[in-house]
C-alpha positions in Angstrom: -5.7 -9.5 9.6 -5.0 -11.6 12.3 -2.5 -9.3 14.0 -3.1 -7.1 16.9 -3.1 -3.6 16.6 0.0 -3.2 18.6 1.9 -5.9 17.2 1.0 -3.8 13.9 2.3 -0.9 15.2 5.7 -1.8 16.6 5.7 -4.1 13.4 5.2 -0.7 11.5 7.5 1.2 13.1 10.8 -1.3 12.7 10.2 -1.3 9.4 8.6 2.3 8.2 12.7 2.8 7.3 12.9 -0.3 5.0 9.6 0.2 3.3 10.2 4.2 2.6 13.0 2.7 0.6 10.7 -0.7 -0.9 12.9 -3.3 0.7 10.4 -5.0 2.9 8.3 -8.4 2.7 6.0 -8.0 -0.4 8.3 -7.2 -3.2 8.8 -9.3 -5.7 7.3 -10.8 -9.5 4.2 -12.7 -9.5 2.7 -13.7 -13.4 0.8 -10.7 -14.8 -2.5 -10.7 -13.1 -3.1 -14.3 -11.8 -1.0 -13.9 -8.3 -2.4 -10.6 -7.1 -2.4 -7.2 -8.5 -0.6 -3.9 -8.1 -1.7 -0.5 -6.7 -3.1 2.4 -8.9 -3.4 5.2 -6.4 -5.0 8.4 -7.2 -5.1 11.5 -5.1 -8.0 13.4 -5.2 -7.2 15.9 -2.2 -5.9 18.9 -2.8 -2.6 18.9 -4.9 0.8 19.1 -2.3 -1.6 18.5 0.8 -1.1 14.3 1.2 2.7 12.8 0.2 2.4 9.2 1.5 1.0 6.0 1.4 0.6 3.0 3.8 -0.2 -0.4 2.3 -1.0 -3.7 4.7 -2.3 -6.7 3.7 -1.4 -10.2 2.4 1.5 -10.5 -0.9 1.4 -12.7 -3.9 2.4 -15.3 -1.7 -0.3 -15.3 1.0 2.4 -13.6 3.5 1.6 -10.1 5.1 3.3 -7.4 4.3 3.7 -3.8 5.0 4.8 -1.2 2.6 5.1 2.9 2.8 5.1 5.0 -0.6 5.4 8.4 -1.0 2.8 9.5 -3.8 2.3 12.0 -6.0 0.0 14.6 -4.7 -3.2 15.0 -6.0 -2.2 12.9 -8.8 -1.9 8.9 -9.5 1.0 6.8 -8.4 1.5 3.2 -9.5 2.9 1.2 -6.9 4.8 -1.2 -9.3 6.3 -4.4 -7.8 4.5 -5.1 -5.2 2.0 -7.3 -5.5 -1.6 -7.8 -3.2 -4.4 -10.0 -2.7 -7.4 -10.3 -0.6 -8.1 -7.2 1.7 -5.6 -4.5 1.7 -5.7 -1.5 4.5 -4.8 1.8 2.8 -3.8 4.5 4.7 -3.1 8.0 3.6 -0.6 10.4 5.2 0.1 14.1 4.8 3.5 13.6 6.0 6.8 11.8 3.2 7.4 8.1 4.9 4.5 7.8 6.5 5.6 9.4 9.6 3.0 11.4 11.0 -0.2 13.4 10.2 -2.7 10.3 9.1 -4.9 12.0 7.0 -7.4 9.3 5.4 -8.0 5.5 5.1 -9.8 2.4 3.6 -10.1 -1.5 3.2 -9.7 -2.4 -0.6 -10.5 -6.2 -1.9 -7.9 -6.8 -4.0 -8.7 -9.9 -6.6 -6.6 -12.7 -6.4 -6.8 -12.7 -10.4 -7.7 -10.7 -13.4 -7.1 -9.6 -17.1 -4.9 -7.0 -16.1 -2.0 -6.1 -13.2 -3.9 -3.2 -11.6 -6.1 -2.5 -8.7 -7.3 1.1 -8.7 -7.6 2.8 -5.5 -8.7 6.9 -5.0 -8.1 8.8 -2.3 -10.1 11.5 -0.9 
């Protein structure tokens, strides 16, 4: 990721509106797992505690790309069209739109190829 932090905040935060809604840099087709894959998430904190999603990373198309998701608690969302590849930053709110409360995070190597469409991630 070759942005600064702060760039990636104010980035973030023009866009936190657009992305709650999925219109945002990163949507789009790609061919069924040969351009990047889509998000599996699955919520293993305690059901109605987390309700959001942030997603950062690089798209089908090498471009990066900033998504929020609100997510079934304690319980697997797919994040369908939206596709990623390479290393994707996944962090976890307890808040809807990703608006406050950042609960949890990771770094997930997504594969720019595979059999299927899905990269699984659980949260804890």
């Amino acid at each position: 990721m070759s942005k600064n932090i702060a760039a990636r905040a104010a980035a973030a935060a023009g866009s936190l509106a657009l992305a709650a809604t999925g219109v945002l840099v990163g949507a789009g087709t790609a061919s069924a797992g040969s351009s990047g894959q889509q998000i599996s998430y699955t919520d293993h904190a305690t059901p109605g505690y987390r309700h959001s999603i942030e997603l950062y990373g690089y798209n089908q198309n090498g471009e990066e790309s900033l998504g929020c998701f609100n997510i079934n608690s304690g319980s697997t969302t797919k994040i369908s069209g939206w596709w990623w590849r390479g290393d994707l930053t996944v962090k976890v709110y307890n808040s809807y739109n990703c608006q406050n409360s950042y609960s949890w995070g990771t770094h997930v190597s997504v594969p720019y190829s595979q059999s299927g469409d899905w990269t699984y991630v659980t949260g804890y």
